[in-house]
N, C-alpha and C positions, 0 to 999 in steps of 0.2 A: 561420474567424472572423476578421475585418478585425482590424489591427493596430491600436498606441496611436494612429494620428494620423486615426484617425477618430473616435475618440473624444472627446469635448469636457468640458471640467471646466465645473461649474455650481456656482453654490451659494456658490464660494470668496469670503471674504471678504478683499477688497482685497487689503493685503499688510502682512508681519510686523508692520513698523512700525505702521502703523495700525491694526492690531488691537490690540497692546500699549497704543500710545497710548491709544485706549479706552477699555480695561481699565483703565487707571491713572487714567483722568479717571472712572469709574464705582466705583473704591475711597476717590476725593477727597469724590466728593458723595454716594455713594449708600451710606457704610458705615453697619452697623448696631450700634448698640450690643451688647458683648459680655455675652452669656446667663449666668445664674447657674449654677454648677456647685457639686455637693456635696463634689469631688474636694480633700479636704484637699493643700495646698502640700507640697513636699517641700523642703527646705533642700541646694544644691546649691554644692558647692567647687571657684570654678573653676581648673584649673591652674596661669592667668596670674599671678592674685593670691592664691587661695586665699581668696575673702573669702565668705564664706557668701551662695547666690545662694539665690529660689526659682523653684520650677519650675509655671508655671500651666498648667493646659490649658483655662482658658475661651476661648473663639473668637467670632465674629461670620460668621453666613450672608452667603454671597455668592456668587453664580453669573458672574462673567465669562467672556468668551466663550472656548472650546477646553475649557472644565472640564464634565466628567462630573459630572451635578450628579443625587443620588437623592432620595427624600421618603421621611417620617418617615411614621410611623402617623396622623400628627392632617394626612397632606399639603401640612404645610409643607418646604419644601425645606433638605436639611441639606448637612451641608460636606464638603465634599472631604475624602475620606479620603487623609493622609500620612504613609505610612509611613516613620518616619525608622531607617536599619539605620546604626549604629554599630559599631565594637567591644565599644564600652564602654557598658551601663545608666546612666543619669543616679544612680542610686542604687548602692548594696553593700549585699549582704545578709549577715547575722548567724546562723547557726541557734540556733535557742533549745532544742529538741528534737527528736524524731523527725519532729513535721508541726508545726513551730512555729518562725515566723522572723520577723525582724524588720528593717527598712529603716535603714540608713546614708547619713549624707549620704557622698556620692563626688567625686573632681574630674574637670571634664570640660570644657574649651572650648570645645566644638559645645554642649553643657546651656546654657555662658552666652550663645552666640549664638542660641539659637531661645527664651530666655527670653520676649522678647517678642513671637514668633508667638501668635496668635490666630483667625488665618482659616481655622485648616485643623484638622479631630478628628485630630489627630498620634496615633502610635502608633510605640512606641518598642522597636525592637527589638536586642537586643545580648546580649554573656555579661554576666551580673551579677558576676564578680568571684571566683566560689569554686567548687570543684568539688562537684560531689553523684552522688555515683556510685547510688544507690539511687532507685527509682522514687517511694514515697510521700515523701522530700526533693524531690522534683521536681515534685510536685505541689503539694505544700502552696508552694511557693517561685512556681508557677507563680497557682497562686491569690493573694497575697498581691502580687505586680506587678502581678496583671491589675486590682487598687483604683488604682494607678496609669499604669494603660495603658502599659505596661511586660511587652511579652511574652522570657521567656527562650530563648537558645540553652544548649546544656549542652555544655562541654568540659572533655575530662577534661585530666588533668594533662600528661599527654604531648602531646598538643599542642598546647596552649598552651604547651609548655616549648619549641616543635622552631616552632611557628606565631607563637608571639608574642613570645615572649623571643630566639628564635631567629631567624627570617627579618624580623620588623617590625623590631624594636629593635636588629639587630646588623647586617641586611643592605640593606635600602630608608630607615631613619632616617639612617643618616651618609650613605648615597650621596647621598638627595634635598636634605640640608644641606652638599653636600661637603667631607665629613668623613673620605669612606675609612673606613678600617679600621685598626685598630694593626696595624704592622705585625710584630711579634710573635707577633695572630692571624691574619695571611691565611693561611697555610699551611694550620693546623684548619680553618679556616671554609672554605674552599676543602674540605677534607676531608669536611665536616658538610654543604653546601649544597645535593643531591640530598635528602636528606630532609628538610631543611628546608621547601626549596620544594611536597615532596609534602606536608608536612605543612599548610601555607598554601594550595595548594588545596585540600585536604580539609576546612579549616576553613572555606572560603570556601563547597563547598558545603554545610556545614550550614546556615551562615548563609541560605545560599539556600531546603535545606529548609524552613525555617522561613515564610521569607517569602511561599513557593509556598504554605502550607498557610492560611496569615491572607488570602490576598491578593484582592480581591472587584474584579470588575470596573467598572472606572474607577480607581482609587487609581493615586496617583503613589508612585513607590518613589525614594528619596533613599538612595541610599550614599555615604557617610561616608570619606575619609580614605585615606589607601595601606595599610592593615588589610583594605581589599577591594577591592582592583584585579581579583580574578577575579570579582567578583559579577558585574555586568553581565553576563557572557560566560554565568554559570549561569543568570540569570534569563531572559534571550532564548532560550537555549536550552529553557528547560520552554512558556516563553509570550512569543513571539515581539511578540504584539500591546502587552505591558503595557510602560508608561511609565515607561523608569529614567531616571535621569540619576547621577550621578558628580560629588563637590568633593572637593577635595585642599586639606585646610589648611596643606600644609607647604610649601614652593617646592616647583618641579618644574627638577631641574636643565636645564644645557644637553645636547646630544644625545652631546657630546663622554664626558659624565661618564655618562651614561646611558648610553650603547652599551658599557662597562666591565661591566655586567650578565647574567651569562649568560644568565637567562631573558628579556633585554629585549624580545625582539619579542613572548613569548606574554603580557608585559604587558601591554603599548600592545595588542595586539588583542583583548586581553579588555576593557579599558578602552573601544575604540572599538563595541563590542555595546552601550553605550547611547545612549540619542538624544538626550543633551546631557552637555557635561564642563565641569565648571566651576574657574576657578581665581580665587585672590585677585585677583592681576594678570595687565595685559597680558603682562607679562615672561616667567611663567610658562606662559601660555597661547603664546605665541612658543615657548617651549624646547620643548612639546608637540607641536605644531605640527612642528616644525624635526624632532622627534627622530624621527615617523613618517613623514616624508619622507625622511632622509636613510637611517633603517635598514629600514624596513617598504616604503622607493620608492613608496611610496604620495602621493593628490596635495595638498596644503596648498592650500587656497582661502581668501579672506579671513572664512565660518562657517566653517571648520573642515576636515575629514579627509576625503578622497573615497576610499571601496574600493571596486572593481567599481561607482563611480559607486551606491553607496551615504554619503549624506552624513553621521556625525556631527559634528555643531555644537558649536564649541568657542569659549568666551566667558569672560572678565571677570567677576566679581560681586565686588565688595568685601566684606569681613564688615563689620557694626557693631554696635554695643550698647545695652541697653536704656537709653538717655540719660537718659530720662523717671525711673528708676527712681534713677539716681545725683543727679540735682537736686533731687526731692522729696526723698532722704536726706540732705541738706546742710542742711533747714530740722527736722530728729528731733531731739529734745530730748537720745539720746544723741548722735547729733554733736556739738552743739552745746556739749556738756561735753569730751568729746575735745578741741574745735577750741580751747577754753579752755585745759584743761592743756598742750597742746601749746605754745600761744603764751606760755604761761609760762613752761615750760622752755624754750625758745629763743628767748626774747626781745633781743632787741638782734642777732640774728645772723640770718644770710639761710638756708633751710632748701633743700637739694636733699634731689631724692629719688631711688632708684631700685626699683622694684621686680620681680623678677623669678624665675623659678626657677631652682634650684641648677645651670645645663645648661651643658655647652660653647657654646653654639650664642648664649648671652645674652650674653658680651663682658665679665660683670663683673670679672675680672684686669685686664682693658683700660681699662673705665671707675674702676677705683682709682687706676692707673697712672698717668691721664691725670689727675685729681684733685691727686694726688701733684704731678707736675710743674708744675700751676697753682697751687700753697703754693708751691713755689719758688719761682717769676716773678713770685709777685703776694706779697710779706709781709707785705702791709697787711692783706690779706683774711685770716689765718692766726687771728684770732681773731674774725671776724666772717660765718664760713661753716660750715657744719656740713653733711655727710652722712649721709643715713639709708639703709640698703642693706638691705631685706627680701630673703631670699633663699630661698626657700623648700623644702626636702630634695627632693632627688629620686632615687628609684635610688640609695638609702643602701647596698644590695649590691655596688652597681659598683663595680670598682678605681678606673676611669678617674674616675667622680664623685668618691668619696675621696679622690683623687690632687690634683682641683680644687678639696674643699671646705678641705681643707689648703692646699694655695696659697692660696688667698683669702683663710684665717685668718693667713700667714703675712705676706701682703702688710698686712694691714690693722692687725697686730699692729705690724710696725716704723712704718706712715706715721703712727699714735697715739702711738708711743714720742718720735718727732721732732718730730713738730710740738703733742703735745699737753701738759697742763699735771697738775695736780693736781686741779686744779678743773672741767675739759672738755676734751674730746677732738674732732678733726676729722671724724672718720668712728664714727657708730654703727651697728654691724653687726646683723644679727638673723636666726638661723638656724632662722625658723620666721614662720607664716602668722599673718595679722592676718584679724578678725572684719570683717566687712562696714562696719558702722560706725567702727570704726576707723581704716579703711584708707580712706574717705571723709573722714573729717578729717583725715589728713596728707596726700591731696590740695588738701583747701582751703587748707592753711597751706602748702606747699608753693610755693618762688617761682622755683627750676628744675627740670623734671624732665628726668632724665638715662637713657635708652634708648639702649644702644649694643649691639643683637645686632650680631653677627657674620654671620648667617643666621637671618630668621625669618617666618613664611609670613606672619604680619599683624601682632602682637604689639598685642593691644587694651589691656594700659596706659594707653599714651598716650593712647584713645579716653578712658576712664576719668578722665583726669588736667585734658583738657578741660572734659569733662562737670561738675568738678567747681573748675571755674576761675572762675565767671563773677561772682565780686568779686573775686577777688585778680588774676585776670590774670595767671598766671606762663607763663615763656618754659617750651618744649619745645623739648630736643634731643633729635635723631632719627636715626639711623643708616640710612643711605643703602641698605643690606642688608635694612629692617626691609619687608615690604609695606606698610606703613603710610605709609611715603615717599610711596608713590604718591598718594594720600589727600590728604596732611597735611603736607605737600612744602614749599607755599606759605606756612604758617601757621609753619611752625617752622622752626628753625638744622639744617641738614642737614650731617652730617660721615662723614668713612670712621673707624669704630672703630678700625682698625689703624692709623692716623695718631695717636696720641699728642701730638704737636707742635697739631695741627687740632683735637683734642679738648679740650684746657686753653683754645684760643683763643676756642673755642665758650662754654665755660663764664665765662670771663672777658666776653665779647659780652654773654652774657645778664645778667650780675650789674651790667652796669652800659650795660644797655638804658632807655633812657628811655620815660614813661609813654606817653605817643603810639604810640608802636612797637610798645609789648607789646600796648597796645588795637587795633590793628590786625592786629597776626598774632592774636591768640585771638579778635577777632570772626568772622575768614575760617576755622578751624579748628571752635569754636561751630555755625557754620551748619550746618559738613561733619557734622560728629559728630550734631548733631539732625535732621536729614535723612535722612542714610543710618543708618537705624539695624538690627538685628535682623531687626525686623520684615517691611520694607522688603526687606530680604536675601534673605528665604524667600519672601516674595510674587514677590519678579525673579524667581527663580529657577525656582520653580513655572510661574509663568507664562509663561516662557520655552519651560520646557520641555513643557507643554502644547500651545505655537504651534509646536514644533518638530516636534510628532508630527504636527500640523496639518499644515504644511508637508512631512511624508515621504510621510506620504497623498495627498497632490497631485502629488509625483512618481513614489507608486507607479502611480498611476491613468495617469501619462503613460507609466511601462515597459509595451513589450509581453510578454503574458502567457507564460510558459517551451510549447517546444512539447512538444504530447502526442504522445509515442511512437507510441501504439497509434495514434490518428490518420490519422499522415503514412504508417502502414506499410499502414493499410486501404484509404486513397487510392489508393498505390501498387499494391496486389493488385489493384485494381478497375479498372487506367488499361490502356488498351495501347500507349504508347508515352514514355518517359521520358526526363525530362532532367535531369541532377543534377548542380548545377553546386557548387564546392567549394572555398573560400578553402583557402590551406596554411599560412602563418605563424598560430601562436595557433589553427589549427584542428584542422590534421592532424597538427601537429607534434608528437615526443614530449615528456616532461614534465622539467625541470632538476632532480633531487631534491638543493639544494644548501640548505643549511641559513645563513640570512644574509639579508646584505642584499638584493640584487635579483639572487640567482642566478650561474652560472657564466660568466662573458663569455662564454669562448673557445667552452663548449660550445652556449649560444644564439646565436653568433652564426652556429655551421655547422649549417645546419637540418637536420632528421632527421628523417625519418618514423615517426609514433609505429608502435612494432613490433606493435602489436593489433589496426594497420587492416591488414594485408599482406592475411588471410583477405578480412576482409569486404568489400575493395576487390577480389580476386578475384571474389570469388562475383557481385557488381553488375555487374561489367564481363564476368563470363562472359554473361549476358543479353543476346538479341539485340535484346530490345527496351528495353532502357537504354540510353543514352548517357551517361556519364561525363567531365566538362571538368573540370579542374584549373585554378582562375583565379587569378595569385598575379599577385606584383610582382616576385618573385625571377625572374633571369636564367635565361635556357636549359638551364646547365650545370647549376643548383639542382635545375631539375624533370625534366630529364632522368636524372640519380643517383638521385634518390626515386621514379621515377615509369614508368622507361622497360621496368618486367619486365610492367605491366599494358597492358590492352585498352583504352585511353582516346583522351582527349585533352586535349592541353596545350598551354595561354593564359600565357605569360610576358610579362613586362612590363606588365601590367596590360592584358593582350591585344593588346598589338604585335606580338605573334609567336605563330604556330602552329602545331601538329603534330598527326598524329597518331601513336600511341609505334609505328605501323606503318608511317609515311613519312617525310618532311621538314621541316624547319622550311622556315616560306613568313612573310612578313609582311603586316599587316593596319592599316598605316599608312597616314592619307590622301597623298594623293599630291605635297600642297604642304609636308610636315611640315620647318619652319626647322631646321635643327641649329646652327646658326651660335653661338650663345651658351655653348655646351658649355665652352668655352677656358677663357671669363673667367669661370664658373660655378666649375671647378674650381679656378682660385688661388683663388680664395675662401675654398672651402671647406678645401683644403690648409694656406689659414692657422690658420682656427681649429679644426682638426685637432690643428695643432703645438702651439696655443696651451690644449685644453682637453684637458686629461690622460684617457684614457679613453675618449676619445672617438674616432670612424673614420668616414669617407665609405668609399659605393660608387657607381664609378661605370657605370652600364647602358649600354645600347643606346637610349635614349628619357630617362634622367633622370640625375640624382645627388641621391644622400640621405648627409644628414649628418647621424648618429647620438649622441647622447649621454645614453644609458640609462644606463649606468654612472660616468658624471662625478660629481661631485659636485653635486647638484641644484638647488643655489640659484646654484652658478658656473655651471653649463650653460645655465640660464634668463637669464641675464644675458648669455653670450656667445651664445644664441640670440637676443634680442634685438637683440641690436648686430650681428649677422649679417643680421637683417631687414631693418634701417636701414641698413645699406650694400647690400643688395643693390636694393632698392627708388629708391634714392638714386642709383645707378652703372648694374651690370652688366646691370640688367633692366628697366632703367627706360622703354626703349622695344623691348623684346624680347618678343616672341611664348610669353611661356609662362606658365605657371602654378604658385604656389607653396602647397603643402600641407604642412600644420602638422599633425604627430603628436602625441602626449600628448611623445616625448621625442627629437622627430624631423626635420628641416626636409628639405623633399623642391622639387627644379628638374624640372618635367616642362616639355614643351611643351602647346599650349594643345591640349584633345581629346583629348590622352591621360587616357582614365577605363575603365576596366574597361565601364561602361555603355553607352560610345560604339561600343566594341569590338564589342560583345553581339551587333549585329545582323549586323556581318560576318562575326563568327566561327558565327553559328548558320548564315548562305547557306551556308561552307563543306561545314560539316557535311550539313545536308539534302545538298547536293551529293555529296560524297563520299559516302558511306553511300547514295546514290540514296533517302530515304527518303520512302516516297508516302503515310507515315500519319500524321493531324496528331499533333503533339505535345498530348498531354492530361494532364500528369502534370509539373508543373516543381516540383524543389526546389533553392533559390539560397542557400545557406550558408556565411558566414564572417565575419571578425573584416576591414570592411572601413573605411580609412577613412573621415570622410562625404565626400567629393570624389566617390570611388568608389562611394556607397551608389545612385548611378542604377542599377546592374542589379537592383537590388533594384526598381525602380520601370521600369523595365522592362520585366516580365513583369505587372506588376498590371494586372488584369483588372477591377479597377475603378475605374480611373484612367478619365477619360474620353479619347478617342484623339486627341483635336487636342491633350491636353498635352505629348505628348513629339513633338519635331521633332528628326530626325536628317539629316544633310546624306546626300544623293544620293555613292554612292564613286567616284569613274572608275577604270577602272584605271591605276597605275603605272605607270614605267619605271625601272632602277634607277638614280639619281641623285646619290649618296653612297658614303660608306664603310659609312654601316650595310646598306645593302643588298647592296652588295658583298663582305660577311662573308658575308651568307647563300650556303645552299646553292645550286651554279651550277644547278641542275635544279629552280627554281622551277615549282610545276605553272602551266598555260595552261590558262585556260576550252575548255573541249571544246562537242561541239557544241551545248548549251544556255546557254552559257554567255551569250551576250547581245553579247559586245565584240566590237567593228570592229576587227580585226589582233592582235598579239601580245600577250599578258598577262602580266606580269610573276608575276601573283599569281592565283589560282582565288579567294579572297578577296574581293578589288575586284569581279570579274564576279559575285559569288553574293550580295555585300552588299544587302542592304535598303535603297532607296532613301531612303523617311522612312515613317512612320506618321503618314498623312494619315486625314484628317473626312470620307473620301469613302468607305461600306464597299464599295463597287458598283466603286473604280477600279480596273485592274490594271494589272501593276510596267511600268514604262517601261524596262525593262533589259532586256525580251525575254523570250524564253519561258522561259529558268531563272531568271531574277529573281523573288525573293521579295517580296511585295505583300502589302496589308492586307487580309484576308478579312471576312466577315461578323461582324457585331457589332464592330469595332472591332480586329478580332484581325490579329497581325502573320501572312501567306500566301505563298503564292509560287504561282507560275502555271507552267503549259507548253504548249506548241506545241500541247495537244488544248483546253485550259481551263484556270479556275482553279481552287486547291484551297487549302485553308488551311495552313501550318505551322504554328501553333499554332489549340487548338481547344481553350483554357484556363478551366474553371471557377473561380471563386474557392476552393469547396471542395478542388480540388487543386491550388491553390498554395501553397507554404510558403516563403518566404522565413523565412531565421533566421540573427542575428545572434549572435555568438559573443562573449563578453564586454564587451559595448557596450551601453547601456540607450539612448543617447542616437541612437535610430537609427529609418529611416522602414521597418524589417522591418516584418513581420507579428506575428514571434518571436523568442522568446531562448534561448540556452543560456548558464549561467555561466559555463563554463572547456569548454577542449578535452576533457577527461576524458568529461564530456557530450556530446562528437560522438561519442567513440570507444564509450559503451554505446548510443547510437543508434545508431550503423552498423551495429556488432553483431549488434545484433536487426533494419536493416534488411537486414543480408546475410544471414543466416538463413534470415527472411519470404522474400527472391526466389529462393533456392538450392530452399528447399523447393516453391517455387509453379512452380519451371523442375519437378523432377522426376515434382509432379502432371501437370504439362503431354505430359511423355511416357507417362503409363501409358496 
């Protein structure tokens, strides 16, 4: 079956962008009003603020393009099913009875950002908060969500004690806020963490059972948060084709803080099994990025993560809020009594606000602190400033919270004692949540509001505080640490929390900002907030990752397809004369079982022949009618050690040199090959050797390659860079050679040195030696080559037409260098067919393949053993009685196959070496047994 590159895509629609754009200009004009639902509202408490949200599921149809779009019974078209998997139910439930329960509001940040989703029949899956260890609790509980599309997962107490109390909350929540650990507990938790982390898988897959059991084809699957880093990896694996993606509300630290994590890489690669990951910001989407690069050596593109040139796409989406929902509340008649009382009680004095939850991670010791030392500096303001600090309990269990919400009481205790009065106080604390309405009019009376986390993945507040600004105009301070910076940057006073000094200044800036000013930062913050909202969020998002599965499918259709065992081995029994040519780095090579980063230097970088093939590379080469070539890049002495106890033959230096393991090395070098640049090539690379830790050149008989797989990857790529640029600039700028770029590689060959160029000299040889008078009908060409090198792959294709590939005519040599004068003094000499006029350095040059010419009828110009183009286009060779073809190659028995390369002009693919080594296997087997039929 022909390879990916006869294949042609059709159908595809332009590109990402413009598909998106589209989609976005057809959600402008062509939305449709949202359908009545009988789905009573749920009353929903978001974390942030605690202020009582509701939770809608009415939607609006719409089919924009990538979306899976089904019909209803009446054949109108219904919506996109989206499954949103959570930790946590948007609700808590209450048992009332044995089969009797009842719906609690719950608090939930992701509830208050999909509040205004409408486009899509959402379906909401999570634990609801309680354990029920008995089957009719389970049903009836299961019944009583499914009125609010609300499917349950059920965990028992133990693992949620060891899964979420345990591995979320004490081991991925401080690290992704770097937070660490007390250091009191690393020790136990260090002790506890093996079953933690089993416990966290095993939650991860119920959560998956779950989803595998609701899941209907087309639905997009949305997981939720670092509570299921391993979903992705279980969902792909039951159902490879369904559409997940992945958001992280929280940062994702740097790689630095990350790689601190023992289970770090089986995160990140359970994470990259979906086909889109999304984060608040750039920043975060960088630390992602950076962290599977540096520890997984895998490749960072500017979409995202490349494995085995499989791409997850990794992006950006800001959260927002239902804006619409906080503006209409500013005109409710209870507001509007709140916004009365409040301006009563603080009348004559300027109101900040802050509001937040009880967490390390919000900065409010920092922001009282900072408060505190702006009544020092400023004591004019000391009775015409007042703070309101919502703070809302959190993890009233924790030592560590206790420890903080006594600091806070204690700070806020003296900065009242000092600067306050009988009559008012500077700072009013309040250690508990405000009602939706409420918390809407102390935004509106509100004339700074003061956000200063320390670490926080978006902190919608502030969103909040806009939305609910647009007559008063009050300034926002914002912490530089908050996601929201990124956002909301421009509109507001940006300060480091830990700066005390910078935070009183900030506060002082706003209190005595003028009206011009304030109207310009909250008009530029206003647009942001009504704009980007919710809504908006889940639509990117969705539709992102719709285009993105779009886009996998257009590359899978350009991978060529894995080859069929059974296939290549039937070919082979039916052929009578074989040629089985055979990369060794990544192909043959054994396997590094090193647990890390990108494996064991010292032992990748001394090659070894994986110990599985020794049989099956026996049994092949016992075959008289196989021939066996070994085609590498690696030096003489490499494949001589690996290679020299078998029946073969071996092509070193990307076929510069050749043997076979029963004669001499001979060379297969054109005859005018420059060496001259070798010198200035190696100070070169000697420098940036010294200069990139990790890093090593090797230098050949034909190249030097300088190495930096193990560098650190973003310094490697930089000094490979700058290696480019000087070399291109200097040493090779009018030097005869050619420069080949590895994924982690820079390679100085001269110009013709390709394994492809090689092919045809090194097959005269062979027919020669081997006297072989039967065409070759049987080629298979396999390995992990680079694309420079990928011409033997095209080479042999038989349906390439014959005037594509033009090879230069060989003369033979004389030895003229040191590299030849390495070689063995008993170079063989063309014998009597050999074709050459006087002495031959090389049997090679006299046996080589002229070109692959358009003429089937010519024959070789190199005399009677010279190999010439036979009929049909096929590369031949002639002799002194006539001509005869050396190859006599059907498409059905060719197999070209690439070894961990998608991106290649093979026919075929195998994953990893592991895949060559059960192929051989079974083809050493197939020949050993078909030699034995052969003699009964």
């Amino acid at each position: 079956m022909p390879g990916n590159k006869y294949t042609e895509n059709s159908g595809v629609l332009n590109t990402r962008v413009g598909r998106l754009l589209r989609e976005r200009e057809l959600r402008r004009n062509n939305r449709i009003p949202p359908s009545n639902n009988n789905n009573r509202p749920i009353e929903i408490n978001d974390h942030n603020h605690a202020s009582e949200q509701h939770y809608s599921e009415v939607g609006a149809d719409r089919a924009p393009n990538g979306r899976h779009i089904n019909s209803s019974s009446n054949g109108r078209p219904t919506k996109q099913r989206l499954l949103v998997v959570a930790n946590r139910l948007p609700v808590s439930a209450v048992r009332r009875g044995e089969d009797s329960w009842s719906l609690e509001i719950s608090a939930g940040g992701l509830v208050s950002a999909l509040l205004g989703v409408k486009d899509f029949e959402a379906r909401w899956i999570g634990w609801a908060g309680v354990n029920v260890p008995d089957e009719i609790g389970q049903k009836a509980l299961t019944r009583a969500l499914a009125e609010k599309r609300c499917i349950p997962v059920f965990l028992d107490e133990e693992i949620v004690h060891q899964y979420y109390n345990g591995y979320c909350n004490n081991i991925l929540w401080p690290l992704f806020h770097y937070l660490g650990l007390p250091q009191e507990d690393r020790l136990a938790t260090t002790r506890s963490f093996q079953s933690q982390f089993t416990a966290y898988k095993k939650a991860n897959q119920m959560f998956a059972d779950v989803v595998n059991s609701h899941y209907q084809e087309g639905d997009v699957v949305w997981c939720h948060d670092y509570h299921l880093m391993f979903l992705p990896k279980c969902l792909k694996e039951h159902n490879s084709e369904m559409k997940v993606g992945w958001f992280l509300h929280t940062p994702f630290p740097s790689s630095e803080i990350h790689r601190t994590l023992p289970s770090r890489s089986e995160l990140l690669r359970s994470v990259l099994a979906a086909d889109l990951v999304g984060f608040h910001t750039y920043d975060y989407a960088r630390h992602f990025v950076s962290a599977c690069t540096r520890i997984l050596g895998l490749e960072g593109t500017p979409d995202g993560v490349e494995d085995q040139e499989r791409l997850t796409r990794v992006a950006a989406f800001p959260i927002g809020i239902d804006s619409e929902r906080f503006i209409r509340a500013i005109d409710a008649p209870q507001v509007q009594q709140h916004i009365k009382e409040l301006k009563e009680r603080f009348a004559g004095r300027k109101v900040m606000l802050g509001v937040d939850r009880l967490d390390m991670i919000k900065g409010i010791p920092q922001k009282i602190l900072a408060f505190e030392k702006f009544l020092e500096e400023n004591p004019y303001w000391r009775d015409k400033v007042v703070l309101l600090q919502i703070a809302v309990p959190t993890r009233t269990d924790v030592p560590e919270y206790q420890k903080l919400t006594s600091q806070v009481h204690e700070i806020v205790g003296r900065i009242n004692g000092r600067f306050g009065s009988l009559t008012a106080v500077p700072i009013h604390h309040l250690d508990r949540s405000l009602d939706f309405y409420a918390l809407c009019a102390l935004y509106a009376v509100t004339d700074v509001a003061l956000v200063t986390s320390l670490r926080d993945g978006m902190n919608l507040v502030s969103y909040e505080f806009v939305a609910c600004q647009d007559s008063k105009r009050g300034v926002l301070i914002l912490s530089e640490f908050a996601g929201a910076a990124q956002s909301l940057g421009a509109g507001a006073i940006l300060v480091n929390p830990w700066n005390i000094t910078e935070v009183a200044a900030a506060i002082g800036q706003a209190l005595n900002m003028t009206v011009e000013e304030r109207e310009k930062r909250h008009r530029h913050n206003f647009e942001h907030v009504t704009t980007h909202t919710a809504q908006q969020w889940a639509e990117f998002f969705v539709s992102e990752l719709n285009d993105t599965v779009i886009e996998a499918q257009q590359r899978i259709r350009r991978v060529p397809p894995q080859l069929v065992a059974s296939d290549a081995i039937k070919c082979y029994l039916q052929s009578n004369n074989r040629l089985l040519i055979l990369g060794f780095s990544a192909t043959l090579t054994e396997p590094i079982d090193t647990p890390g980063r990108r494996g064991d230097q010292i032992k990748e970088m001394e090659l070894k022949l994986h110990p599985d093939l020794k049989v099956p590379l026996t049994m092949l080469c016992s075959d008289p009618n196989t021939t066996v070539v070994v085609l590498s890049g690696s030096d003489r002495a490499v494949l001589d050690e690996n290679f020299g106890e078998f029946n073969m033959w071996l092509a070193a230096e990307n076929g510069m040199f050749l043997r076979s393991t029963k004669g001499e090395w001979m060379t297969t070098m054109p005859e005018h090959l420059n060496m001259d640049w070798v010198d200035s090539i190696k100070q070169v690379f000697e420098y940036f050797t010294e200069r990139t830790p990790r890093s090593h050149f090797e230098r050949r008989e034909t190249s030097l390659v300088w190495n930096y797989k193990y560098a650190d990857v973003e310094f490697g790529r930089l000094q490979a860079r700058d290696m480019l640029q000087h070399l291109w600039t200097g040493p090779i700028s009018n030097a005869s050679v050619d420069v080949v770029q590895g994924s982690r590689s820079v390679e100085v060959r001269s110009v013709g040195v390709t394994k492809g160029s090689a092919i045809d000299r090194i097959l005269g040889e062979i027919v020669h030696s081997k006297s072989i008078s039967t065409p070759i009908d049987y080629v298979l060409c396999m390995g992990h080559f680079l694309g420079r090198d990928e011409d033997v792959y095209t080479f042999f294709e038989p349906e390439l037409p014959s005037d594509s590939i033009r090879l230069p005519r060989i003369k033979p040599i004389e030895p003229r260098s040191s590299v030849e004068k390495r070689l063995s003094p008993k170079l063989p000499h063309g014998g009597k067919n050999s074709g050459s006029s006087g002495g031959s350095s090389s049997k090679t040059q006299s046996k080589s393949l002229p070109h692959l010419g358009p003429n089937s009828d010519k024959k070789s110009t190199t005399g009677g053993g010279g190999a010439a183009y036979g009929n049909s286009g096929k590369k031949g060779a002639s002799s002194e009685n006539g001509a005869w073809n050396v190859l006599d190659l059907k498409k059905e028995n060719y197999f070209s196959c690439s070894v961990g390369r998608t991106r290649t002009t093979a026919r075929y693919l195998f994953n990893t070496s592991e895949d060559v080594v059960t192929f051989l296997k079974e083809l050493g087997e197939a020949a050993f047994s078909n030699q034995l039929l052969s003699y009964i």
